[in-house]
VOPAGU-2260 file (C-alpha; in pm, 1 decimal, decimal comma):
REM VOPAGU-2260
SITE   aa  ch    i         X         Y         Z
SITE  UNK   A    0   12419,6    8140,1    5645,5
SITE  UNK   A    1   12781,4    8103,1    5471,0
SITE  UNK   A    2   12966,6    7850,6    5657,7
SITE  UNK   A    3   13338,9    8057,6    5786,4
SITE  UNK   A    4   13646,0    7907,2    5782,1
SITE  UNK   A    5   13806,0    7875,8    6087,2
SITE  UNK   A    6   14106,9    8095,7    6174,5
SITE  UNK   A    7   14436,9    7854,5    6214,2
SITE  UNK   A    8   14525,0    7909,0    6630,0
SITE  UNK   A    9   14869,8    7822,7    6699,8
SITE  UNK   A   10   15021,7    7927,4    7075,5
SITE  UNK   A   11   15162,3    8261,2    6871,8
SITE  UNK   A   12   14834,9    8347,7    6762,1
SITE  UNK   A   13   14676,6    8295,0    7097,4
SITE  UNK   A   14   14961,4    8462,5    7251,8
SITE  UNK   A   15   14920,7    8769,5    6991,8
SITE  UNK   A   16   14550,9    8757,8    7020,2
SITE  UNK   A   17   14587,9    8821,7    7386,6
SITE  UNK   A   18   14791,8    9098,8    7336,7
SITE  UNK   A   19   14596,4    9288,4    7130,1
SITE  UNK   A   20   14228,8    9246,5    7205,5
SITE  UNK   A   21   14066,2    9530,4    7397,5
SITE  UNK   A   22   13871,1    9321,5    7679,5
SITE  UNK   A   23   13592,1    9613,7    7689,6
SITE  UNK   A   24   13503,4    9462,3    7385,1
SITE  UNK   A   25   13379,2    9161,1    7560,9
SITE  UNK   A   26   13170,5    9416,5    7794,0
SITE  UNK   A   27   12999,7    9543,1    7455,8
SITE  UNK   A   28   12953,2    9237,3    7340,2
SITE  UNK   A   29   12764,1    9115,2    7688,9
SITE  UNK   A   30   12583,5    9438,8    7633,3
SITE  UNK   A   31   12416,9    9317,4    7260,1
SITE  UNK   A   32   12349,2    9006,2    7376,4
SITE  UNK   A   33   12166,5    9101,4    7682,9
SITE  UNK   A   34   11957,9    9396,0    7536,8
SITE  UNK   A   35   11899,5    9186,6    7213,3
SITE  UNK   A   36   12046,9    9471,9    6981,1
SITE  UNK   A   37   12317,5    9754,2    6917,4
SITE  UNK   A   38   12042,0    9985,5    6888,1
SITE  UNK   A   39   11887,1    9863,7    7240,7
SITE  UNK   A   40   12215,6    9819,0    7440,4
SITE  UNK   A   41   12309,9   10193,2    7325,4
SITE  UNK   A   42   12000,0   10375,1    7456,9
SITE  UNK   A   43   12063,2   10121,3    7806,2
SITE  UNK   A   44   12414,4   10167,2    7862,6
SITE  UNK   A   45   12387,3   10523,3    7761,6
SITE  UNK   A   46   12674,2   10452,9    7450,2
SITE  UNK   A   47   12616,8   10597,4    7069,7
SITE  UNK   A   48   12511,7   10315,2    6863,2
SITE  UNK   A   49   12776,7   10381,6    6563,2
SITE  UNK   A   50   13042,8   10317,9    6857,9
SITE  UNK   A   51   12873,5    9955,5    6949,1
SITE  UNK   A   52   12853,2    9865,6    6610,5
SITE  UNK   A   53   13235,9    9902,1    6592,4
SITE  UNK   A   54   13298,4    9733,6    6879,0
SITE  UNK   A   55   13124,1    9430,9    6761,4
SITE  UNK   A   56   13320,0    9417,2    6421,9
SITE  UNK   A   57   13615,5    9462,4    6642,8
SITE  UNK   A   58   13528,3    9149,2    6869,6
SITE  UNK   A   59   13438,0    8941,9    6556,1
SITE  UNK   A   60   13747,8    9079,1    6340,8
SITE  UNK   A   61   14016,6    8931,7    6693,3
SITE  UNK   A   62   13815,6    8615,8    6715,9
SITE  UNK   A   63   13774,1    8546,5    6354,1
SITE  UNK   A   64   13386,9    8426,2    6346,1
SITE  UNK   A   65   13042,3    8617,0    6315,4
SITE  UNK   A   66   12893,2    8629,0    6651,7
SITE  UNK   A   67   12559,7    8737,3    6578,6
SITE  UNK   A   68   12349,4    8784,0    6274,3
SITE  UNK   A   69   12135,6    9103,0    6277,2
SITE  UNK   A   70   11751,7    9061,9    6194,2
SITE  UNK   A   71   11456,4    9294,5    6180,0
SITE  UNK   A   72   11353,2    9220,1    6521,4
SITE  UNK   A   73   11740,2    9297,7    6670,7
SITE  UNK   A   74   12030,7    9009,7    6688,0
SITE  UNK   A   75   12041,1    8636,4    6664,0
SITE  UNK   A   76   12324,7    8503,4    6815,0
SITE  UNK   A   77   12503,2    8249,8    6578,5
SITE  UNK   A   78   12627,8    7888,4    6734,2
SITE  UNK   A   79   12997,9    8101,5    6788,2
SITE  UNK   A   80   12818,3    8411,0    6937,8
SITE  UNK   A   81   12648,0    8206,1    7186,6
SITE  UNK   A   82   12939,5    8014,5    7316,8
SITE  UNK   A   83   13140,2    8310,7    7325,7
SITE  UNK   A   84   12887,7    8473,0    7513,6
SITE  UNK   A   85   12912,1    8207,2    7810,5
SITE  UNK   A   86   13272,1    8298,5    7832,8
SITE  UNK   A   87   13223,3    8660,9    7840,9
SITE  UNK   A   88   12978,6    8611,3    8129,1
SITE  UNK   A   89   13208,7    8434,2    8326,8
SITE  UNK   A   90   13476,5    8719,2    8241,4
SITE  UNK   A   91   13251,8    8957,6    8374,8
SITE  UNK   A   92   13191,9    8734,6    8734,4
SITE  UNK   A   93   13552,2    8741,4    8746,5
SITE  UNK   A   94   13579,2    9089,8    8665,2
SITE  UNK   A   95   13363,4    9167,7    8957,9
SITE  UNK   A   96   13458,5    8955,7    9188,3
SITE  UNK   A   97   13845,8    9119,8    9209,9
SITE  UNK   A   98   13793,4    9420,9    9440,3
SITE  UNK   A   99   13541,3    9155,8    9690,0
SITE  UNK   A  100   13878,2    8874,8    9673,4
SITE  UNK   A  101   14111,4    9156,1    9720,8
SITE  UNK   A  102   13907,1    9321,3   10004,3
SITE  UNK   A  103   13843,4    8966,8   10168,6
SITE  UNK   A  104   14208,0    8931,3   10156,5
SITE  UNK   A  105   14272,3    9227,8   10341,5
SITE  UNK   A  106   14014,9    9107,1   10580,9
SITE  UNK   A  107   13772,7    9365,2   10432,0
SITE  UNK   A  108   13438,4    9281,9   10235,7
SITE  UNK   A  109   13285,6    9581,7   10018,8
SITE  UNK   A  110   13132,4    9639,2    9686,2
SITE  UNK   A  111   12755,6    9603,6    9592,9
SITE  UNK   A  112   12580,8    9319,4    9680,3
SITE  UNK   A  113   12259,5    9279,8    9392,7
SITE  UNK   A  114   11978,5    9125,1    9512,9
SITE  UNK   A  115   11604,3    9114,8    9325,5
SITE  UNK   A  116   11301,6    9014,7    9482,5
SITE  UNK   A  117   10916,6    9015,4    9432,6
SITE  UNK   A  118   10706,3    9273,5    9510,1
SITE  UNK   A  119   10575,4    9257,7    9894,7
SITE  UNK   A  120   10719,3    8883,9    9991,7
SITE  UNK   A  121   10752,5    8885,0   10339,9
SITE  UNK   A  122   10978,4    8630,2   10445,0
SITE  UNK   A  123   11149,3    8747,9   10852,3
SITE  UNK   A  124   11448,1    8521,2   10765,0
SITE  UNK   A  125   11555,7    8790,8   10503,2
SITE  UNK   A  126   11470,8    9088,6   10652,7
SITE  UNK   A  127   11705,7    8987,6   10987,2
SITE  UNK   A  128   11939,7    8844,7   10729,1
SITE  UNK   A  129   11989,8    9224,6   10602,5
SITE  UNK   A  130   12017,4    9363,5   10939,1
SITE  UNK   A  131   12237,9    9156,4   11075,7
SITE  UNK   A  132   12457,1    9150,3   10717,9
SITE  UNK   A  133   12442,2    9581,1   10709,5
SITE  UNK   A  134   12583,6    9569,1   11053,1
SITE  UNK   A  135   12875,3    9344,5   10978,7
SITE  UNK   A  136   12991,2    9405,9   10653,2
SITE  UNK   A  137   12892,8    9824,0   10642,1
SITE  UNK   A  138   13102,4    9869,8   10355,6
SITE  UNK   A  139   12911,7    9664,4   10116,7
SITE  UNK   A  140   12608,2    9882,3    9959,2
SITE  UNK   A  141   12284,1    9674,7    9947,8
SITE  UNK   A  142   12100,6    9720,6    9565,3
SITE  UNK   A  143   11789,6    9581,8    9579,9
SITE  UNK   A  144   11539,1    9559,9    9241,0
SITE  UNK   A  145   11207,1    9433,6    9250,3
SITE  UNK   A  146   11070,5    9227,7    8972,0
SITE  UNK   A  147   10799,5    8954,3    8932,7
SITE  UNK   A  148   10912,7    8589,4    8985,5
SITE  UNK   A  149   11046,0    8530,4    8610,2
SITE  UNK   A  150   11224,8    8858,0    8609,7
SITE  UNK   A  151   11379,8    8813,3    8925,5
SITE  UNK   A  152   11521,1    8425,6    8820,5
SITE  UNK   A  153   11643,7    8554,1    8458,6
SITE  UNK   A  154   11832,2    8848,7    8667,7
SITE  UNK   A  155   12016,6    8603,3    8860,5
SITE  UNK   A  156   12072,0    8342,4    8592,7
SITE  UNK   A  157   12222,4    8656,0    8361,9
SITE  UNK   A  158   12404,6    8766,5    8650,4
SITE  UNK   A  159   12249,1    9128,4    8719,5
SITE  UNK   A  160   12157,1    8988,9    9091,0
SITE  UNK   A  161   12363,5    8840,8    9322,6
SITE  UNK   A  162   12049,1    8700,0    9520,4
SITE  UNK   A  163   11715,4    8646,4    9428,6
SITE  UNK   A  164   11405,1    8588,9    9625,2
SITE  UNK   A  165   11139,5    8430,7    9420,2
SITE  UNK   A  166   10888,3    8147,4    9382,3
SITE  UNK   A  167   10897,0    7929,4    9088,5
SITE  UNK   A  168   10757,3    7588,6    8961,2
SITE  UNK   A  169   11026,5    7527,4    8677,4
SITE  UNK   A  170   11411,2    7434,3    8821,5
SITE  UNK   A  171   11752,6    7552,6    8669,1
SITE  UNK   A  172   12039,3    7388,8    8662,6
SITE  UNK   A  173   12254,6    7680,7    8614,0
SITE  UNK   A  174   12064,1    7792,6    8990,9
SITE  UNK   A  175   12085,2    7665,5    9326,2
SITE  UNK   A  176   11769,2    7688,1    9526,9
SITE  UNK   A  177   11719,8    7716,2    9883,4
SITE  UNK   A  178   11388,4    7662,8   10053,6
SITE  UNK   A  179   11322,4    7996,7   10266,4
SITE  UNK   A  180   10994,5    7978,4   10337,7
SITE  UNK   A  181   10678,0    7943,3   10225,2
SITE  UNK   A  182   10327,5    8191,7   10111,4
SITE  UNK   A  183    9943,3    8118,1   10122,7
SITE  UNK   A  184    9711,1    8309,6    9919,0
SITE  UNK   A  185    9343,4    8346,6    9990,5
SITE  UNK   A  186    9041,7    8506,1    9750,8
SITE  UNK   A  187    8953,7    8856,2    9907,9
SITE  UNK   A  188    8664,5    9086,4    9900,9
SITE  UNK   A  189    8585,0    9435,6   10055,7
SITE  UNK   A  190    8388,2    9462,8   10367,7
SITE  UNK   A  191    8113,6    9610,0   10194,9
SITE  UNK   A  192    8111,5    9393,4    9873,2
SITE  UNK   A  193    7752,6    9313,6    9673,1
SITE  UNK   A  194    7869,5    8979,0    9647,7
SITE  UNK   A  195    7889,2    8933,2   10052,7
SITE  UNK   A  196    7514,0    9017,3   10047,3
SITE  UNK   A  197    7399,6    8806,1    9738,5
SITE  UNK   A  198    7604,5    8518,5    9923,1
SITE  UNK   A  199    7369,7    8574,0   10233,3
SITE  UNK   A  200    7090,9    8598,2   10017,2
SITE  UNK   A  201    7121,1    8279,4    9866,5
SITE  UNK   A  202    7154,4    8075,1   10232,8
SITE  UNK   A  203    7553,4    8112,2   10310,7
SITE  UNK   A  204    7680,5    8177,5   10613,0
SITE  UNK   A  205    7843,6    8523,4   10594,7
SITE  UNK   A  206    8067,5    8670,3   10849,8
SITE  UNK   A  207    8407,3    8873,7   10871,7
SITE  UNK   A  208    8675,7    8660,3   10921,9
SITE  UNK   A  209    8523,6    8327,6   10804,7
SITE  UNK   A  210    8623,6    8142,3   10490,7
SITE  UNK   A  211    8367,3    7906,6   10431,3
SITE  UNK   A  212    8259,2    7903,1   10013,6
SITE  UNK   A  213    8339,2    7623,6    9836,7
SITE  UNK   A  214    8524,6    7784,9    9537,4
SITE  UNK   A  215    8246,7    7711,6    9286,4
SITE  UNK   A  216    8087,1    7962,1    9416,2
SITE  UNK   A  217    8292,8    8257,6    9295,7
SITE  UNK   A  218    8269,6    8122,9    8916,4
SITE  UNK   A  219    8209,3    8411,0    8705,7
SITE  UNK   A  220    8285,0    8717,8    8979,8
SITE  UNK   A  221    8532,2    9004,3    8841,0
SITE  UNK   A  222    8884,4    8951,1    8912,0
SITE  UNK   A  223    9145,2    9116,1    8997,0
SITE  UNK   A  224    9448,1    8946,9    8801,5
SITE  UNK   A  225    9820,4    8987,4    8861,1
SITE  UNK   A  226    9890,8    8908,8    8544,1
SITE  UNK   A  227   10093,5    8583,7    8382,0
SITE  UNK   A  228   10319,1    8587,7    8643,0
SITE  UNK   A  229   10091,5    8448,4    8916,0
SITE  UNK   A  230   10277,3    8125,3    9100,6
SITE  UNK   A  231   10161,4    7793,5    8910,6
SITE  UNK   A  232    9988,3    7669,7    9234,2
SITE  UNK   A  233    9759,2    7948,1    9210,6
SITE  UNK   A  234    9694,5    7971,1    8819,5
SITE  UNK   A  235    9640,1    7618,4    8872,1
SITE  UNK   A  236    9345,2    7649,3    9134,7
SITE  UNK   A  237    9184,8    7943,4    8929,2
SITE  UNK   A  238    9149,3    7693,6    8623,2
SITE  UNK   A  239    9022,1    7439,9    8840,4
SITE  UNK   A  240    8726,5    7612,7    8940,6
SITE  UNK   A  241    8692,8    7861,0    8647,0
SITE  UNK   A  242    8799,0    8129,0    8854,6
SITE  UNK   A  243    8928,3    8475,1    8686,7
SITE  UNK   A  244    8745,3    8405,7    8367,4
SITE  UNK   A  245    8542,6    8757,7    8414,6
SITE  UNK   A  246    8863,2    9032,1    8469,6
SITE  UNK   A  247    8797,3    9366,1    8582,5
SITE  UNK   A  248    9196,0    9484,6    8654,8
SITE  UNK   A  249    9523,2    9339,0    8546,5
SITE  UNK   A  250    9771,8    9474,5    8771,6
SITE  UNK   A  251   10098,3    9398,5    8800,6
SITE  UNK   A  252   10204,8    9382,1    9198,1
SITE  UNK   A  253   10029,1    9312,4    9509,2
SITE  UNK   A  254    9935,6    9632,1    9594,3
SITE  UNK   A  255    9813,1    9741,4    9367,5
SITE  UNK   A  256    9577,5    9420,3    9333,0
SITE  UNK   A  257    9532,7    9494,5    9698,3
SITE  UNK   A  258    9444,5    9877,0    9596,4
SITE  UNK   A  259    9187,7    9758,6    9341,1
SITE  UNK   A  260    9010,3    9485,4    9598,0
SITE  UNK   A  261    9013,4    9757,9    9869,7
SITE  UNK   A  262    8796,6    9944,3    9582,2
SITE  UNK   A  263    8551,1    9703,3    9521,9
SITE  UNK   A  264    8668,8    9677,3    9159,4
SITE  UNK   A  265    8647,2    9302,3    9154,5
SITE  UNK   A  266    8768,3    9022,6    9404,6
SITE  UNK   A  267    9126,7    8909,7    9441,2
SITE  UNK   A  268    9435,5    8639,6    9554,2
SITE  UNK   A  269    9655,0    8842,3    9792,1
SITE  UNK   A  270    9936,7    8674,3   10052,0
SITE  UNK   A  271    9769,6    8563,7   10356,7
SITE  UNK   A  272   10052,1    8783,2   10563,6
SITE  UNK   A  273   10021,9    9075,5   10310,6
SITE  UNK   A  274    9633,9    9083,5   10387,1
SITE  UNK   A  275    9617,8    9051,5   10728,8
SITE  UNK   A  276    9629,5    9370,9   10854,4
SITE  UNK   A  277    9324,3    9457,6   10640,0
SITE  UNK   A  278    9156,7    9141,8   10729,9
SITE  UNK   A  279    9209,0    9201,3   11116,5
SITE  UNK   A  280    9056,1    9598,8   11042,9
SITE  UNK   A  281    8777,3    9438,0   10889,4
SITE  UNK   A  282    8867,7    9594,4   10584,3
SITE  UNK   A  283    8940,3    9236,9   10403,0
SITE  UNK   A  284    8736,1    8919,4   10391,4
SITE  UNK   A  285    8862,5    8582,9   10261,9
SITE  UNK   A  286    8651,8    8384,9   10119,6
SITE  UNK   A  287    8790,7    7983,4   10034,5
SITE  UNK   A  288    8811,4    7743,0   10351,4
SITE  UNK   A  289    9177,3    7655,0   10433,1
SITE  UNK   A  290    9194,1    7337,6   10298,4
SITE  UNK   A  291    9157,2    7443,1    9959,3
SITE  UNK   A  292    9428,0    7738,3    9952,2
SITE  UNK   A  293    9698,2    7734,3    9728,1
SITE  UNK   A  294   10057,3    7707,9    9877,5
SITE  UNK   A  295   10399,2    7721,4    9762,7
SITE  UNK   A  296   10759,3    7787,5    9868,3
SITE  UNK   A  297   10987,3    8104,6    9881,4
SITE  UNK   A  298   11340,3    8050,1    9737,1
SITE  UNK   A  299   11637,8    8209,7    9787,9
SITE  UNK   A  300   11835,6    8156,0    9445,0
SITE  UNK   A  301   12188,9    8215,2    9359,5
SITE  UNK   A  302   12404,9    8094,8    9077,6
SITE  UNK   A  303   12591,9    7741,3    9071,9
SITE  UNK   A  304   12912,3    7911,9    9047,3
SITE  UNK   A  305   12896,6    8222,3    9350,6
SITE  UNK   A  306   13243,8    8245,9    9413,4
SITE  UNK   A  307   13319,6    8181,2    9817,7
SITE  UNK   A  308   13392,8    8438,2   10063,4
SITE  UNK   A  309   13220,6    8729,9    9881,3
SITE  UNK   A  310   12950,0    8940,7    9954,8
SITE  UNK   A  311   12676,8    8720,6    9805,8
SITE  UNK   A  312   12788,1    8419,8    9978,0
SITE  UNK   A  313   12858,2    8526,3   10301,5
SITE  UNK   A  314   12509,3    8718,6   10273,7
SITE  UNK   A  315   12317,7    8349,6   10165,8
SITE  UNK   A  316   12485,6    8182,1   10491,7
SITE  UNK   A  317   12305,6    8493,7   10704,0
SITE  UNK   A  318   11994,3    8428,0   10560,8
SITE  UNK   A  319   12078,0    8036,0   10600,7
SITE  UNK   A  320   12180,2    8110,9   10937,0
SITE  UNK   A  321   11865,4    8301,6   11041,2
SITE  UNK   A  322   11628,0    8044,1   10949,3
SITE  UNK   A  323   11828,1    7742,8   11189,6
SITE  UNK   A  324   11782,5    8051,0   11410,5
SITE  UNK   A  325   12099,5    8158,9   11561,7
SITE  UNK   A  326   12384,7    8379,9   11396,8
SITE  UNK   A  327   12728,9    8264,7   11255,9
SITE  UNK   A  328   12866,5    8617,8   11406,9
SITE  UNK   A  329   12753,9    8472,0   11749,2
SITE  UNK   A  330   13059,0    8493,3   11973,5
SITE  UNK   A  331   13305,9    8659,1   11661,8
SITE  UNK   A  332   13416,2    9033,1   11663,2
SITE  UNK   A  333   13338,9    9066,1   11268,7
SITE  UNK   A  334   13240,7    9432,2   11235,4
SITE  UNK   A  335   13458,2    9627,4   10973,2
SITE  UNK   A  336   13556,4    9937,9   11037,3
């Protein structure tokens, strides 16, 4: 790559520069970078590529520098792309963020509030959170995605959520975590599996409701997978023992592992709280003794730099709030109108 020359910035130049460049410019630009091409970021953000392409000469013409270089595989953002790309991130937070400091300045909170979660996490702390936060603040709309755990941590770090709710093994700096909670999983079969009866066959205690196979003894049994996103504590336990080698469905959420289970495609890790109802119906059995079971915390995850007083942080110190159990509303007339 030809090394540029760098345009000569003087306060008039800055000054002129400011004048004259189109800031939506900075949106397209976001856009390229996110969706890793023109092509890509035209068929998301429903724009004609020819029009994208422009804008990007148009950005890289006011600034002076190649951004990105374009490669068979999409873009590859060059050392000047990627810090301008930081920038036009934080442009867009503070794009966003006027109508919530306006509104909070008129006493008023509204907008969108973003959050992405995994599929079927059932954490109560959350669920009173959005209660309680939909009957204070009714003008702010409630977007929620779901997304497996990687998904839902890139969303936040890019800043399509506001909040996530997630599990994961590998900190961020750019994130701040907050411990919400935390989930079990346990190995399931179907009432009626085979394996229950070649179990009893061979001398083990078999009865609904008990969990009492050392792990070994599920080494080679179909699976049913949830894919590479599974929580490290688990993936962990299933290499241990050689668990999973044998997979007979790759789903990718909870139910529809839970779906496949219920079936008697193969045996499966579900969430102890997701599978109880089953298990209490008889529907379910685990199979691993507690002692064994793989655990690991819920996080509620927001970006380092979550402006104050705006939807997402007021909604973080309701879910905060929730889980010392009482309310920071208790005793204050805070319902907008």
């Amino acid at each position: 790559m030809k090394r540029e020359t760098a345009p000569e910035w003087t306060d008039q130049s800055l000054q002129a520069f400011v004048r004259k460049v189109d800031w939506n410019l900075c949106r397209d630009f976001l856009a390229i970078a996110r969706y890793g091409g023109v092509g890509a970021a035209a068929r998301a953000t429903g724009r004609r590529q020819p029009s994208l392409s422009a804008a990007l000469r148009r950005f890289e013409a006011h600034i002076g520098y190649t951004l990105c270089d374009r490669s068979s595989r999409g873009i590859v953002l060059t050392p000047m792309g990627a810090a301008v790309l930081a920038l036009c991130h934080d442009m867009a937070d503070s794009v966003m963020a006027i109508p919530l400091h306006a509104a909070a300045a008129a006493g008023r909170v509204e907008g969108t509030l973003r959050l992405c979660m995994i599929p079927d996490v059932a954490v109560p702390a959350v669920d009173e959170a959005i209660m309680q936060f939909n009957s204070a603040y009714p003008a702010v709309s409630l977007h929620i995605d779901i997304a497996p755990w990687r998904q839902t941590i890139e969303a936040v770090e890019r800043g399509d959520a506001d909040i996530g709710i997630t599990c994961d093994d590998i900190r961020r700096r750019s994130l701040r975590y907050v411990p919400i909670g935390q989930e079990t999983q346990q190995l399931y079969c179907v009432d009626k599996a085979p394996l229950l009866a070649r179990l009893a066959a061979s001398g083990q205690a078999v009865s609904a409701g008990q969990a009492r196979f050392d792990p070994r003894c599920f080494t080679g049994e179909s699976f049913i997978l949830t894919g590479g996103d599974e929580p490290r504590d688990l993936r962990d336990l299933r290499a241990r023992y050689g668990l999973g080698e044998s997979v007979s469905g790759l789903v990718d959420t909870l139910s529809e592992a839970r779906r496949l289970v219920l079936l008697g495609v193969g045996i499966g890790f579900l969430p102890v709280d997701f599978a109880s109802p089953d298990v209490a119906a008889g529907r379910l059995v685990p199979l691993l003794p507690d002692d064994v079971l793989p655990r690991y915390s819920i996080y509620m995850i927001t970006r380092t730099d979550t402006p104050e007083d705006t939807a997402a942080s007021l909604m973080t110190r309701t879910i905060v709030s929730r889980m010392a159990g009482r309310s920071p509303l208790d005793g204050e007339d805070t319902r907008q109108t």
